[in-house]
C-alpha positions in Angstrom: 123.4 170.9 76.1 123.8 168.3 78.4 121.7 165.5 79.8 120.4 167.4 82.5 118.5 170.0 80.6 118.2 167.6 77.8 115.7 165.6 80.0 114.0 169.0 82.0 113.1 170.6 78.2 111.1 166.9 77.7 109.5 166.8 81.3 108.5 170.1 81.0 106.9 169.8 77.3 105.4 166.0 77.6 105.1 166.0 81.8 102.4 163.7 82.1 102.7 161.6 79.0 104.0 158.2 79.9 107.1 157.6 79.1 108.5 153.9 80.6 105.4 151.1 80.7 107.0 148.6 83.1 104.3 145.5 83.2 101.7 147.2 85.6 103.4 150.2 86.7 104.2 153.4 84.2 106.3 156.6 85.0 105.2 160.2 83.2 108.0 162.3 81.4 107.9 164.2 84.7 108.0 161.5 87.2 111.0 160.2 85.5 112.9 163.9 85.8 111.7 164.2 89.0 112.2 160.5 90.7 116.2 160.9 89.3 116.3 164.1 90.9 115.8 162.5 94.1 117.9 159.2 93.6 120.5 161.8 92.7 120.7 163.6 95.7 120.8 160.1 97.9 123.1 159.0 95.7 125.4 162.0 96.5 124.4 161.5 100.4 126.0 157.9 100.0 129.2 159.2 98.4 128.8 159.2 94.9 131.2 162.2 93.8 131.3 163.7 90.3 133.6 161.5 87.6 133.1 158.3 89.9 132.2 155.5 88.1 129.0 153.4 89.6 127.9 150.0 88.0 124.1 148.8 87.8 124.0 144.8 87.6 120.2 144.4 87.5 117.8 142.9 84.7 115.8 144.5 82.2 113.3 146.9 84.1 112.4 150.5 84.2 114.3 151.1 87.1 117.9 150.0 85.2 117.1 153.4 83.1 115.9 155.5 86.4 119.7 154.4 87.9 121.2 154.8 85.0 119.5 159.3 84.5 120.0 159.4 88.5 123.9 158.2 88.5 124.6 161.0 85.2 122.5 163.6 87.4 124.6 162.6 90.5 127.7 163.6 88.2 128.9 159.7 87.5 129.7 158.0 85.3 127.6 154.7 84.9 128.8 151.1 84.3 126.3 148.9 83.1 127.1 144.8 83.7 125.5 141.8 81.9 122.9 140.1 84.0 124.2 136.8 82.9 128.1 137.8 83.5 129.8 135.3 85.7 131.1 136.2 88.6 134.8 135.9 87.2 133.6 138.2 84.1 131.3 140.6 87.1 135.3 141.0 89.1 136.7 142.0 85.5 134.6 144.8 84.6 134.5 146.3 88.0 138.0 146.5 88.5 138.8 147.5 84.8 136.4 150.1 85.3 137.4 151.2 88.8 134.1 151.4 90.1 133.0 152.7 93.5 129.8 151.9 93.7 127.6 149.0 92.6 123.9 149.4 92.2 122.1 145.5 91.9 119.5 143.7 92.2 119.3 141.4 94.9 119.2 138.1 92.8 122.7 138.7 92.1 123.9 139.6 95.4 125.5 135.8 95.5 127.8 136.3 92.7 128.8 139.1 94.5 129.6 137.8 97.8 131.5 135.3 95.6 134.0 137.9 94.8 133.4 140.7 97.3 137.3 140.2 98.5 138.5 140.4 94.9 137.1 144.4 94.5 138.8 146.3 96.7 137.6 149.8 94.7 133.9 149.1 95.3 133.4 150.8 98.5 129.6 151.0 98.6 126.9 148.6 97.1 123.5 149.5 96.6 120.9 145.8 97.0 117.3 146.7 95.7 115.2 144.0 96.5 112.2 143.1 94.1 109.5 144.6 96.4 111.3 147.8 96.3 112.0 150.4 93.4 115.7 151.7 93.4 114.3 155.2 95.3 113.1 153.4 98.0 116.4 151.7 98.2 118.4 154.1 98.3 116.5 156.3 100.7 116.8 153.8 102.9 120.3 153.8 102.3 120.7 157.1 103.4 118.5 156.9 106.3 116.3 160.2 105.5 113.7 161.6 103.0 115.3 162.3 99.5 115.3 166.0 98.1 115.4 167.2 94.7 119.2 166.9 93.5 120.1 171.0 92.6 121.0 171.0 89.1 124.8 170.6 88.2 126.5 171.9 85.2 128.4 169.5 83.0 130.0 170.1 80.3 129.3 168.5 76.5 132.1 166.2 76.8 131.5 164.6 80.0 131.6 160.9 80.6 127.9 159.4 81.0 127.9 156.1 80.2 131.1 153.4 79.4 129.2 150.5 77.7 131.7 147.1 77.2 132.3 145.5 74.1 131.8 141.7 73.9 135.7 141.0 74.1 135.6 138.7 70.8 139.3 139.1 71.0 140.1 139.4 74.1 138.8 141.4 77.6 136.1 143.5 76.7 136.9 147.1 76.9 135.0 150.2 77.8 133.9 152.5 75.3 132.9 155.9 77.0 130.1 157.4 75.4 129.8 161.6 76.7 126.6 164.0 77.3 127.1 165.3 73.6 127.0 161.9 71.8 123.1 161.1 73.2 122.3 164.8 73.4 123.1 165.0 69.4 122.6 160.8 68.8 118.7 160.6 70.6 117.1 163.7 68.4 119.2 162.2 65.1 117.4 158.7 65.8 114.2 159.8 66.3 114.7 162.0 63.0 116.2 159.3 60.9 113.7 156.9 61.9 110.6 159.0 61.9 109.7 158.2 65.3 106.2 160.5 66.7 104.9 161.6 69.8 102.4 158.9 69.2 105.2 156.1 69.1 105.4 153.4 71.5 107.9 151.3 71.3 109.6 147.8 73.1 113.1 147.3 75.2 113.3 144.2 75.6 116.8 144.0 73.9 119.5 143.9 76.8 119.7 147.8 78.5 123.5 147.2 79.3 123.8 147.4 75.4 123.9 150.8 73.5 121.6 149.1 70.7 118.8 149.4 73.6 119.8 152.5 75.4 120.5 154.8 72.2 117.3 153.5 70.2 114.3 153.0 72.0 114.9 154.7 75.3 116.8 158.0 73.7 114.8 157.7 70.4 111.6 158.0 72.3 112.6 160.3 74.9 113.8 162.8 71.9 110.5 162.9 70.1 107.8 162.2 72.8 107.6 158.7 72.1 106.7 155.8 75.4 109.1 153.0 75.7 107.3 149.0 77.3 110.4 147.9 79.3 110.3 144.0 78.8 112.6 142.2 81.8 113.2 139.3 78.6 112.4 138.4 75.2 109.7 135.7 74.5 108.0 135.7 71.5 104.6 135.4 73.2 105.2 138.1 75.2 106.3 140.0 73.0 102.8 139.8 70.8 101.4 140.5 74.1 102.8 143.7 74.9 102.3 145.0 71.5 98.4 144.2 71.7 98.3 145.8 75.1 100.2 148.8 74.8 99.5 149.5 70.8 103.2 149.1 69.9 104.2 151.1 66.8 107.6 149.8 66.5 110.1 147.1 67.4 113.7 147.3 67.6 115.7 144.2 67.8 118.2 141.8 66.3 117.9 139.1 63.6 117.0 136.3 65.4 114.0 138.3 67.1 112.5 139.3 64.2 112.8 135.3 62.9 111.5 134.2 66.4 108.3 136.6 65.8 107.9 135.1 62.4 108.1 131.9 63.1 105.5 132.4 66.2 102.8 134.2 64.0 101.4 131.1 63.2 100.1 130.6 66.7 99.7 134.1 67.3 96.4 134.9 68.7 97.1 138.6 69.6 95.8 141.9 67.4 99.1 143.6 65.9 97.5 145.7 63.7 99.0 148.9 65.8 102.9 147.6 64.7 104.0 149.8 61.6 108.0 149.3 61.5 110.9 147.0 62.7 114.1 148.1 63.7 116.8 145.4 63.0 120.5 146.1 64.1 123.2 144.0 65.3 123.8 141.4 62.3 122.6 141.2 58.9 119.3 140.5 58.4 118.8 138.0 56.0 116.7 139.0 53.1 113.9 136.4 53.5 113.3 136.8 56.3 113.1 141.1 55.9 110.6 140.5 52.9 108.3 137.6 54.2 108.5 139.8 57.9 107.9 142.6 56.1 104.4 140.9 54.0 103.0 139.0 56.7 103.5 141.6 59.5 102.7 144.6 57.1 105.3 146.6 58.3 108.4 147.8 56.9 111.5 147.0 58.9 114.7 149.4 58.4 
């Protein structure tokens, strides 16, 4: 299976059910299939050929993960950047990468014009402005209505997203993760961390991570789940979200889950709904996990 039909067999069994919250706005397991479609087939109209590699610079939104589906269904490869990248560190991963095409939101466009002679292999770039969603962008890029994207075959082992490592020791480095490792890693998530058709969880951890990607958006995706797309983690807005959108569970690292403890005190929200944590990224110290766990009343694994 591939990503494709991965996402049709979802739209076509939860279709209506909401799938991304973004603050005001939401977008049904079907819009999502079908929006992509359409981004897709500009994308194509702009150049995007199969195996090209196209980077998304853009905060935390719902339209990072609609770029990200569109650019696999176009037959790229995507490249997800930092938001908080310099624009030395921005040049490195686009020319590592070799990517053709750059997808961003226009708050970044000036670290971009900073370097725009120093990436000769971008040939295209994609601005979405804030009062437009990344359909609208590109349609206007291509000067036309979009159509539905016909389907493409890929196979199992195709490239569909190269997530960068932190460079600790050195540049970071790409790490290419194919069709068949969320195909087979979404449904094992969702199994592993008995996630429902009922469950609604939070990204708010950073989508250029796989930690964000793999867990909440492919977790959810694979059993039916909704995903609250937060643009930035604030422990008030946090509490917020999960009072408003009956949040089941929350994935995130150590120092969230200490934030949110810490912020209790002062919390004035209901988080009654919240029935498991999801800490990854560093060890979680055992304090914190048992007093989280007892005042929250919700296990974390």
């Amino acid at each position: 299976m591939d990503l494709v039909e991965f996402l049709k067999i979802r739209a076509e069994k939860y279709n209506k059910k909401v799938l991304l919250f973004d603050e005001d706005t939401f977008i049904s397991y079907q819009a999502f299939d079908e929006i992509t479609d359409r981004i897709a087939y500009g994308l194509g109209k702009i150049g995007v050929l199969p195996k090209d590699h196209v980077a998304i610079l853009h905060p935390n939104s719902s339209q990072v993960l609609l770029s990200y589906y569109s650019v696999i269904k176009a037959g790229g490869i995507v490249v997800p950047i930092n938001a908080i990248y310099t624009p030395r560190e921005i040049k490195f991963i686009l020319n590592n990468s070799e990517s053709k095409v750059l997808i961003l939101h226009e708050n970044f466009l000036t670290k971009i014009e900073e370097i725009k002679n120093q990436i000769p292999l971008v040939k295209n770039i994609v601005v979405r402005k804030s009062n437009e969603t990344v359909e609208m962008t590109v349609e206007k890029k291509v000067g036309s209505s979009l159509k539905r994207i016909k389907e493409k075959n890929f196979r199992q082992d195709d490239g569909a997203i190269i997530f960068y490592t932190s460079g600790t020791t050195g540049n970071p480095k790409g790490v290419i993760l194919t069709h068949r490792n969320f195909c087979f890693g979404g449904p094992n998530i969702a199994q592993n961390y008995g996630l429902r058709e009922n469950d609604i969880t939070i990204a708010v951890l950073p989508l250029i991570h796989v930690f964000c990607v793999a867990s909440p958006f492919f977790g959810s995706l694979s059993s039916g789940g909704s995903v609250v797309v937060l643009e930035r983690f604030k422990t008030d807005l946090v509490f917020e979200a999960i009072e408003k959108f009956k949040v089941t569970w929350f994935p995130g690292v150590p120092t969230m889950f200490t934030y949110l403890l810490n912020g209790l005190g002062e919390n004035r929200h209901d988080l009654s709904s919240l029935r498991m944590g999801l800490s990854g990224g560093a060890s979680l110290p055992v304090e914190i996990l048992k007093e989280w766990e007892n005042k929250f009343k919700a296990s974390i694994i």
